[in-house]
ZAMARGU-4260 file (C-alpha; in steps of 0.2 Angstrom, whole numbers, plus 5000, padded with zeros to 4 digits):
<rodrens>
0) 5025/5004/5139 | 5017/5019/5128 | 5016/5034/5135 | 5002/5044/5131 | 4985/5039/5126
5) 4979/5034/5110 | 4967/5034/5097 | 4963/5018/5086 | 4960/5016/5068 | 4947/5004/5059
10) 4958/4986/5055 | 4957/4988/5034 | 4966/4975/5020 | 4977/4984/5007 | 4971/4995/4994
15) 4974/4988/4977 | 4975/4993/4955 | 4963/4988/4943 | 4973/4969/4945 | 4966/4967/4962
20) 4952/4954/4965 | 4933/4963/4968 | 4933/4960/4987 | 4947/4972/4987 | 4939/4987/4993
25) 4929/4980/5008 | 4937/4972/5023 | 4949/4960/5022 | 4947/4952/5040 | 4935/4953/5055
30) 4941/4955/5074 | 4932/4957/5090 | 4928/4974/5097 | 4932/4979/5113 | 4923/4988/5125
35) 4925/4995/5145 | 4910/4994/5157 | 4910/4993/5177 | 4898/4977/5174 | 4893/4964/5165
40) 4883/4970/5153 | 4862/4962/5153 | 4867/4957/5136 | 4881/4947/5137 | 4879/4928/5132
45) 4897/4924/5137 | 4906/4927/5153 | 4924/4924/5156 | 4929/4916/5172 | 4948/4920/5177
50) 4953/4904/5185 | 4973/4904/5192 | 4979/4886/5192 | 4985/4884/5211 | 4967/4895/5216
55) 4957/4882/5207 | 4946/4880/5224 | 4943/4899/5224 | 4937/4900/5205 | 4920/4911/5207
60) 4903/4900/5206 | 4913/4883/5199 | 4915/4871/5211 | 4933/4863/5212 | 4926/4843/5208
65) 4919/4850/5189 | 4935/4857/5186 | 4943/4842/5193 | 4932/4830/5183 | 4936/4842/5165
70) 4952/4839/5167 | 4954/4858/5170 | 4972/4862/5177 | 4970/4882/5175 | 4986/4882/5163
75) 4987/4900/5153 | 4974/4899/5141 | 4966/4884/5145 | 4948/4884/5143 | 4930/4875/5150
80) 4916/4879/5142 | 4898/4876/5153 | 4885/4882/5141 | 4866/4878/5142 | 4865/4885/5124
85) 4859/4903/5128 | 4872/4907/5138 | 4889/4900/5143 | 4902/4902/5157 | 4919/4900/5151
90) 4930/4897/5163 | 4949/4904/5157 | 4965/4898/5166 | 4980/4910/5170 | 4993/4900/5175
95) 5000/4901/5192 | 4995/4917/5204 | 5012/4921/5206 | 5015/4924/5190 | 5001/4934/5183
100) 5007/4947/5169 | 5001/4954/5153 | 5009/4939/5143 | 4996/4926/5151 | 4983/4940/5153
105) 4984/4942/5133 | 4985/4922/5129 | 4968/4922/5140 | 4958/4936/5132 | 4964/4926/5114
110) 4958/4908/5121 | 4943/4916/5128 | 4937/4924/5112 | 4940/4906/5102 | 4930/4899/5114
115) 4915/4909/5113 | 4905/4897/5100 | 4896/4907/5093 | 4889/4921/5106 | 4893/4936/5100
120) 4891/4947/5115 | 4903/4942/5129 | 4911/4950/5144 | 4929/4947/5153 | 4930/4951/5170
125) 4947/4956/5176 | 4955/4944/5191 | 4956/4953/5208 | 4977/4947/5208 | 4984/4956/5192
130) 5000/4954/5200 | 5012/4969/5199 | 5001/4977/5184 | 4987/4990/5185 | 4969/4986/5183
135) 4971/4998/5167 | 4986/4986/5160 | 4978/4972/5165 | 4963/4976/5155 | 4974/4984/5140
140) 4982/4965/5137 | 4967/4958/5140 | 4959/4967/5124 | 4975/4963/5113 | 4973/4946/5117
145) 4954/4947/5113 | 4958/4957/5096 | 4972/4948/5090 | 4965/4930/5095 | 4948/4933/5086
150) 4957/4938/5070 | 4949/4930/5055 | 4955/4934/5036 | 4938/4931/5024 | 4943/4941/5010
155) 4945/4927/4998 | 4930/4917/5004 | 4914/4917/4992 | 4902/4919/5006 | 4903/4928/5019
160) 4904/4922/5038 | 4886/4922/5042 | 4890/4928/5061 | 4900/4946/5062 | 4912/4949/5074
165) 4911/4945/5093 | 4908/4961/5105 | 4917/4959/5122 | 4916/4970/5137 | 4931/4970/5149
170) 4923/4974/5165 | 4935/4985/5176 | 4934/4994/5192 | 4936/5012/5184 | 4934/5013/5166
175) 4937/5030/5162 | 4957/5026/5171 | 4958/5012/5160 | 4954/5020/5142 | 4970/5026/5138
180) 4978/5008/5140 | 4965/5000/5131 | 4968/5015/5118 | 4987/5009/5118 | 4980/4990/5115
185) 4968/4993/5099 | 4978/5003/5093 | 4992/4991/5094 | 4983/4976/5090 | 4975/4986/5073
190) 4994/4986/5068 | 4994/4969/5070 | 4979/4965/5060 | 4984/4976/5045 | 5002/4967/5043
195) 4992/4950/5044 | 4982/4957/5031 | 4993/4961/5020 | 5005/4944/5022 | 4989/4934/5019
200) 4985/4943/5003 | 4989/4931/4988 | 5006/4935/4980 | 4999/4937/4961 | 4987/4950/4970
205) 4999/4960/4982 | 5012/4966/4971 | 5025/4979/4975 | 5015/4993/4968 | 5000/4987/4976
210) 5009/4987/4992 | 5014/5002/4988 | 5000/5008/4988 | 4990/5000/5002 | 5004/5008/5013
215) 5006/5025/5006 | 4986/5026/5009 | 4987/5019/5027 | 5004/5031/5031 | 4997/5046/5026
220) 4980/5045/5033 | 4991/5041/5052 | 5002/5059/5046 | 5016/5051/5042 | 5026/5056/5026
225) 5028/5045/5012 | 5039/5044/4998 | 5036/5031/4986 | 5052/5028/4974 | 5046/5018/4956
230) 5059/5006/4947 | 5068/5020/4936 | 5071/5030/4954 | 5077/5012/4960 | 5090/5009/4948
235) 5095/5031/4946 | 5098/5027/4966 | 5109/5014/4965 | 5101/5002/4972 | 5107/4986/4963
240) 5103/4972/4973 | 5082/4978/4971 | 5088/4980/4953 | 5094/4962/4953 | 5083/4954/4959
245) 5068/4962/4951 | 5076/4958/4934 | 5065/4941/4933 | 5049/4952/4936 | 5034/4959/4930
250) 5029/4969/4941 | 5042/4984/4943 | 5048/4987/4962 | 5044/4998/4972 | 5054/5007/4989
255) 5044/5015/5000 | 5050/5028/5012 | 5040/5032/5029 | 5044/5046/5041 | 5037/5049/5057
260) 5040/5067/5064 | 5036/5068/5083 | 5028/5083/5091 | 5039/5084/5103 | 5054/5073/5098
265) 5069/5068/5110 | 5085/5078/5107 | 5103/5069/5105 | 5118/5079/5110 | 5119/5090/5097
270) 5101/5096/5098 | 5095/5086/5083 | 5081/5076/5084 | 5084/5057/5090 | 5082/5045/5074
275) 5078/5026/5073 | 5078/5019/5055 | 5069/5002/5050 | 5069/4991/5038 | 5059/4976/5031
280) 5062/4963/5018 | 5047/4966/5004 | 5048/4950/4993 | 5028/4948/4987 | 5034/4931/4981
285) 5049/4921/4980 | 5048/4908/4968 | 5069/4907/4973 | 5071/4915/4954 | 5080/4902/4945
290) 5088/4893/4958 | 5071/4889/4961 | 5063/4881/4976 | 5054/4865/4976 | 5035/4865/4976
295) 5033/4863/4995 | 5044/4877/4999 | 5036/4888/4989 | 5017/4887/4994 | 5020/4898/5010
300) 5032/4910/5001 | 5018/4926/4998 | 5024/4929/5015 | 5040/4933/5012 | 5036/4950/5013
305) 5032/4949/5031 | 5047/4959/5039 | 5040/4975/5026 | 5022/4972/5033 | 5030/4973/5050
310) 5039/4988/5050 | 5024/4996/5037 | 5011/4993/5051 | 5022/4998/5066 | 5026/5015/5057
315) 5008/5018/5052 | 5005/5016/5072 | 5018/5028/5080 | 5006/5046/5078 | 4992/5037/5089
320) 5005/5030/5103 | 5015/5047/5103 | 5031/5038/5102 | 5043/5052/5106 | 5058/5046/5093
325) 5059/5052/5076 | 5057/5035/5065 | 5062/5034/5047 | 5057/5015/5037 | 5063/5008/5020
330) 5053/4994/5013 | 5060/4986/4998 | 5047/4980/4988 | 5050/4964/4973 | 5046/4948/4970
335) 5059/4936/4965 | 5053/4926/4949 | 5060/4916/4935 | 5059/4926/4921 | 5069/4928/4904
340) 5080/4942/4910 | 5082/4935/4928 | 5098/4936/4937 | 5109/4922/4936 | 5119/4913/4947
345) 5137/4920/4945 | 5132/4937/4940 | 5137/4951/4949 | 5128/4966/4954 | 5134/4984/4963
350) 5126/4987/4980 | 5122/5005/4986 | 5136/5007/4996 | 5148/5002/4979 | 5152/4984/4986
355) 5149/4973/4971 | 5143/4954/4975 | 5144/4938/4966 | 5125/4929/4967 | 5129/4911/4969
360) 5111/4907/4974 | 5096/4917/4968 | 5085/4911/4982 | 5097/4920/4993 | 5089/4937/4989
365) 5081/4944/5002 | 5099/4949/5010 | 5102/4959/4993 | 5086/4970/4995 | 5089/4972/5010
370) 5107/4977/5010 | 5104/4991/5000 | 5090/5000/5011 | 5101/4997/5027 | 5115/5008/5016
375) 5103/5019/5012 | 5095/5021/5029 | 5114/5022/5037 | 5118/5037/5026 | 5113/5048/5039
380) 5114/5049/5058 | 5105/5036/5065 | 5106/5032/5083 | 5098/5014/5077 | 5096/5004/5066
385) 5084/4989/5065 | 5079/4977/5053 | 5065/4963/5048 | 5065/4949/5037 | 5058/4929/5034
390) 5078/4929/5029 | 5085/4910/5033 | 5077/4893/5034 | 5091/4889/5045 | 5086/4900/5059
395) 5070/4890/5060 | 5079/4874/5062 | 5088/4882/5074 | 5075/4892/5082 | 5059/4884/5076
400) 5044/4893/5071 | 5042/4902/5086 | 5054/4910/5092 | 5064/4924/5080 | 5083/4927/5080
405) 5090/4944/5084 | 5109/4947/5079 | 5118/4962/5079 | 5133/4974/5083 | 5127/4981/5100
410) 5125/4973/5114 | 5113/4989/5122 | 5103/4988/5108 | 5100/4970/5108 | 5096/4969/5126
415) 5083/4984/5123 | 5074/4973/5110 | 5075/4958/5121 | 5068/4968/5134 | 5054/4975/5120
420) 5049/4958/5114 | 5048/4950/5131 | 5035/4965/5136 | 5025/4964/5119 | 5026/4945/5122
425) 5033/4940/5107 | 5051/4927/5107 | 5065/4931/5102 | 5084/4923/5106 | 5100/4931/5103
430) 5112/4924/5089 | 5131/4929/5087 | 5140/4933/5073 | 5157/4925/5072 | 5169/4937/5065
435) 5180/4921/5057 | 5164/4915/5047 | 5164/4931/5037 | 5180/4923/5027 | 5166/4911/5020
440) 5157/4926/5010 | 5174/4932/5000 | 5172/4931/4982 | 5183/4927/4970 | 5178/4940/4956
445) 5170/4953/4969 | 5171/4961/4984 | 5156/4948/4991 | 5146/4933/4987 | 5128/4932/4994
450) 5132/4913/5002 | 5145/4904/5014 | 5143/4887/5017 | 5127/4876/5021 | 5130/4877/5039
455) 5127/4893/5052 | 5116/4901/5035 | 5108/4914/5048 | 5123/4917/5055 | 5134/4921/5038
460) 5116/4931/5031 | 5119/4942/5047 | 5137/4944/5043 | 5133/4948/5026 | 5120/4964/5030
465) 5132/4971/5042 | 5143/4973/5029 | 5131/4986/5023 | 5129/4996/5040 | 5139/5012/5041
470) 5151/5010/5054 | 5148/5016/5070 | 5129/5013/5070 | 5121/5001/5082 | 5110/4988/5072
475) 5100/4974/5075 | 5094/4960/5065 | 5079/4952/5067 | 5075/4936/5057 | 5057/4931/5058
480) 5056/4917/5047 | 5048/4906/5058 | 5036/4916/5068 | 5028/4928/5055 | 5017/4912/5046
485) 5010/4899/5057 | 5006/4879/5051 | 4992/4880/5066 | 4987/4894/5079 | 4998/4897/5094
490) 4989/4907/5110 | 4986/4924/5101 | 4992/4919/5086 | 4982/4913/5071 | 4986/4900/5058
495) 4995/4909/5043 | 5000/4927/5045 | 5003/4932/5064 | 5010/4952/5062 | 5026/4946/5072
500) 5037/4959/5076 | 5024/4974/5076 | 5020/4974/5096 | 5041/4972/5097 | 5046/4985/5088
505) 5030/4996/5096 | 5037/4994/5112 | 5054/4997/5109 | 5050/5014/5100 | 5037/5019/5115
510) 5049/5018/5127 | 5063/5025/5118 | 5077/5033/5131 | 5066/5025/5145 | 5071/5010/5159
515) 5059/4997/5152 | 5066/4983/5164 | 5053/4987/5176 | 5039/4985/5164 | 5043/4965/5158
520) 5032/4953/5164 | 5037/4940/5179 | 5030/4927/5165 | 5045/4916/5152
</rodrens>
């Protein structure tokens, strides 16, 4: 879906303060990295065999009966190892023919670089059937499925792994063709690893101003500009919902602002440059403040800030994918904690925009810092909206911990990002947002309260934000609390922190004011 090629960056962990562990300055997490060749090299202990699932008699130099007798089926991803201990064949399945894209062509790079046990110099030769995709895209999701599948965070272990990170070749028929695609995918899947990097950091380690920082460093080292507003700039803005909710805090909140200023921007009809604003939720910990969670639901909660590590890494990745839209981002940063001046249930605070809102449940703050960027952002033109956030454990009742839920106020807009998640191969399924459950969010002493009633939760915390986007702007709401932190790994996904969102919102922006529908995989 990008445009143009690209270069890549090294994958790095958030910078830090003095109140940062030691490992802080080295890196936070290994990956695989990725090479082109027209051959396998001499070198390489592991070979991937491509294997599709109704071609399982053609697989090359594996008769049928082994692959009968393993109970191989040639599923996507779907692995056989045959390894005499110096070098191994894996045999990598693909699914059916037929259906060949870049989403199983991703899950198989991932599953072959978790199979490589050990051998640390590997190759991936591409199928001969790539189905409607180039050997260069075919190559390009290969390598994001190799990166992203071989992601390991050590920064908290004592001792180092004692073997470094894999080196693949993906063998292609032309590799100088295929370098700007596999450009596109590092650098792509580099995003991915820093916003895993940073949602796996430790809460009491990755404060706001730590974030802060980690993302000012990062944003300015892609070009981008960055402004970085501190508490006092927080509360002279008018931001009261940050305010709020930071009141049980330490560690002042930060908001940081990213801009992204194309070389060549697209023009709307008045000449001005074509804006897209981003948000993302930024809570470092969320204890529930005092309407406090129970232990079990609060041992995953660092990663509340997942939507901000998003739409951070995303930004961060725009100069090297020459995305032709401007982009703007504001990433509320907080944790939500019990302290002696925290809000209280029934309080009441005054939003950005001058709605004031009754805060029944504390634990229900996400949607108060996040209403204040979106009225921020929506100040000014914006010809979208989009915004981030682990926001409702109903949506993963609803949804499970896979698939996100998109809502929103524009049915051209929500089919783009359909469109964008299904080619970044990412879930997401569309919720509505009833126009009579909005009665459940009036107050009785202000103009809001922050709950409605236990049933349809992500549906009333949609209704609630929208309450903060200026009229007229199309806006979309993406609720990732499922699929930003994994219980166990899932194809390129890894245990814990996944980067969900980044490749979405990627290739959205890329292919801004383009017809994307030709470019989605034949694969569900």
């Amino acid at each position: 879906m990008p445009r143009k090629s690209a270069t890549t960056a090294t994958p790095s962990v958030p910078g830090g303060d003095d109140r940062r562990p030691n490992h802080a300055a080295g890196a936070g997490s290994t990956v695989p990295t990725v090479t082109l060749g027209k051959a396998v090299p001499a070198n390489a202990a592991a070979v991937a065999v491509p294997a599709f699932s109704d071609r399982l008699n053609k697989v090359d130099g594996v008769r049928k009966a082994v692959l009968d007798r393993a109970g191989f089926a040639g599923r996507v991803g779907q692995t056989l190892v045959l390894d005499d201990g110096d070098s191994a064949r894996i045999v990598v399945g693909l699914g059916p023919a037929a259906k060949v894209g870049a989403t199983a062509l991703r899950k198989a790079g991932a599953a072959f670089t978790k199979a490589l046990r050990g051998h640390r110099r590997a190759a991936f030769v591409l199928p001969d059937d790539t189905g409607d995709l180039t050997q260069a895209q075919a190559a390009g999701a290969v390598a994001e499925g190799v990166v992203l599948g071989g992601y390991r965070f050590d920064a908290y272990r004592s001792q180092a792994p004692k073997k470094g990170a894999a080196s693949v070749t993906v063998v292609v028929e032309d590799p100088r063709a295929a370098r700007p695609a596999l450009d596109r995918a590092l650098a792509s899947a580099d995003a991915v690893t820093f916003a895993r990097n940073l949602v796996n950091e430790p809460g009491g380690a990755l404060t706001p101003a730590v974030f802060a920082e980690a993302v000012t460093e990062r944003a300015s080292a892609a070009g981008l500009t960055v402004e970085v507003l501190d508490a006092k700039a927080i509360e002279a803005a008018g931001l009261g919902g940050i305010v709020a909710v930071n009141k049980g805090s330490v560690h002042p909140a930060r908001l940081v602002h990213l801009t992204y200023e194309p070389a060549d921007p697209l023009l709307d009809e008045d000449g001005d440059p074509v804006t897209v604003a981003l948000v993302g939720k930024g809570i470092t910990f969320d204890s529930g403040g005092l309407s406090l969670k129970p232990a079990d639901g609060m041992m995953d909660m660092k990663c509340d800030m997942a939507g901000a590590a998003a739409v951070s890494a995303a930004m961060c990745a725009l100069p090297a994918l020459d995305v032709p839209v401007r982009v703007e981002s504001w990433t509320p940063l907080t944790d939500n904690m019990t302290g002696g001046d925290a809000q209280r249930p029934g309080d009441v605070y005054t939003a950005r925009n001058g709605t004031t809102v009754e805060v029944l449940n504390t634990d229900a703050e996400g949607r108060l810092v996040l209403a204040d960027a979106l009225a921020l952002a929506t100040e000014t033109k914006k010809a979208a909206v989009l915004d981030l956030a682990t926001l409702t454990g109903a949506c993963m009742v609803a949804l499970g911990d896979k698939i996100a839920g998109i809502l929103g106020n524009d049915d051209e807009l929500l089919g783009d990002v359909e469109e964008a998640a299904e080619v970044a191969g990412e879930r997401v399924w569309q919720l509505p947002l009833p126009a009579d459950y909005r009665a459940q969010l009036d107050s009785s002493i202000a103009d809001l309260k922050n709950i409605g009633t236990r049933f349809g939760g992500t549906l009333t915390a949609g209704l609630f934000l929208q309450e903060f986007v200026a009229d007229g702007t199309p806006w979309v709401h993406m609720d990732i609390a499922g699929p930003a932190f994994l219980a166990a790994e899932d194809g390129e996904h890894p245990k814990g922190a996944t980067g969900f969102g980044v490749r979405t919102l990627l290739a959205l922006l890329a292919a801004w004011g383009e017809d994307v529908t030709d470019q989605v995989d034949a694969e569900d």
